[in-house]
N, C-alpha and C positions, 0 to 999 in steps of 0.2 A: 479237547482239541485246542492247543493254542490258536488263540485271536491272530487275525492278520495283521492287526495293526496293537500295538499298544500305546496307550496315552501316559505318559509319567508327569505328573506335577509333585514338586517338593511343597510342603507344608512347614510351617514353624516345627511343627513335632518332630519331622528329620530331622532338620537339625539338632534338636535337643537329643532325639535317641539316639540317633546316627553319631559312631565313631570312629575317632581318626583315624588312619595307618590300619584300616579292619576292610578289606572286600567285604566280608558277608555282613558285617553289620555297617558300613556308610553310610551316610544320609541317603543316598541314590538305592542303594540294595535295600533301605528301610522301608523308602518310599513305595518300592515297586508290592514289596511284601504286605505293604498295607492296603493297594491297592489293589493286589491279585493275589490274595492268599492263597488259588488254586494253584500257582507253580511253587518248586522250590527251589533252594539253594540259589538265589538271588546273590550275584556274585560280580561288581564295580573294579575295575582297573583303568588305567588311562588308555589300556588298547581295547579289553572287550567288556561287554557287559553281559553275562551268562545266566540263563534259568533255564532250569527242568521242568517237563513236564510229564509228570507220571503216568497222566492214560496214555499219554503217548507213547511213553519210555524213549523219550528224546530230549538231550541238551541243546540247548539255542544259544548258539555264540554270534552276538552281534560288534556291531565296528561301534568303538564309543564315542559320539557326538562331540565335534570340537566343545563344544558349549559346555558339556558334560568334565570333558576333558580339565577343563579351567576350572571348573569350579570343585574338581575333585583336589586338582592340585592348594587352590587356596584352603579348601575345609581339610585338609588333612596337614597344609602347613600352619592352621592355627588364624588363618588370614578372616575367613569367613566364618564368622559365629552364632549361636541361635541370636543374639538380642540383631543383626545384620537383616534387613529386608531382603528375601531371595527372591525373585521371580521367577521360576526354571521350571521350565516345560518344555518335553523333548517326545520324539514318537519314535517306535520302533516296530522297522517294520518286516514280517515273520519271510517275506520274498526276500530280504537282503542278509538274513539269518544264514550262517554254516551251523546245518544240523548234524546231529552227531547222534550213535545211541547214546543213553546212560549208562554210566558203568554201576551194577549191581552187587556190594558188599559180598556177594560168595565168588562170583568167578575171581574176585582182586585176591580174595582171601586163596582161593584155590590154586590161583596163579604163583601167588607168595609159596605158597605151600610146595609146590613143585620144583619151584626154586633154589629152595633150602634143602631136596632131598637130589638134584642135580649136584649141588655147591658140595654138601658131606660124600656124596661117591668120586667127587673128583678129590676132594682133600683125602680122601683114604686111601685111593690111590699114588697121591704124591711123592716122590721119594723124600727121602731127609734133606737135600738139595736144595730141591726145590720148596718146602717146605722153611728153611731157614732163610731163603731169598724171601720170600712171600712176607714173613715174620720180619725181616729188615726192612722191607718197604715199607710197611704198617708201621713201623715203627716210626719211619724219615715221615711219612704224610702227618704223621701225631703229632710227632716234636716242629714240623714247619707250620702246622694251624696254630699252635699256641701260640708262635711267634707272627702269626696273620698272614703267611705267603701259604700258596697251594703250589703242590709237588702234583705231577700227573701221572 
């Protein structure tokens, strides 16, 4: 059962392990993992900061602490580095959490899988029309990412 409160302090080793431009491996998402190896998928952005919790089979998406905030932006722009003294310690806590379930490797897989058998009885159905519109559009969205614009 997730804790009510969790305690995060950053150590010298976040920084040295923790990488830039990486959620799951940050100094912040390093920390928490080193600290609470019981949850997973420890996951830092400048809006949430996300861990599972498998007995529970719930995702905890919390709001990420100004404080967090800043210094995610400096360690990922190269600004804060491990020789840099950190002092960060932040709480988070499980009443201000949006809980979620976890999402489970088969239903995603099964979902995909449904998907894909939806998507081939509609192309089988398609006339040739329709079919060379569809092939034209694919086509415009291809040739306008190469040149960096999106076609909707």
């Amino acid at each position: 059962m997730m804790r009510s409160e969790l305690k995060i302090k950053l150590e010298w080793e976040d920084l040295v392990e923790g990488k830039r431009q990486n959620t799951g491996a940050c100094a912040v998402s390093h920390a928490i993992k080193r600290l609470y190896p019981m949850y997973n998928r420890p996951e830092t952005n400048r809006r949430t900061i996300s861990i599972s919790d498998p007995k529970e089979g719930k995702r905890y998406d919390f709001a990420t602490p100004l404080v967090v905030v800043r210094f995610t932006k400096g360690f990922d722009d190269g600004v804060i580095t491990p020789d840099d003294y950190v002092d960060l310690t932040f709480y988070l806590r499980k009443d201000e959490a949006l809980v979620k379930p976890m999402a489970t490797g088969k239903s995603d897989t099964a979902t995909r899988h449904a998907q894909d058998v939806a998507r081939k009885e509609r192309l089988a159905d398609e006339t040739p029309a329709q079919k060379a519109k569809r092939e034209r559009l694919a086509a415009q969205r291809k040739a306008a990412a190469r040149k960096g614009h999106a076609v909707v």
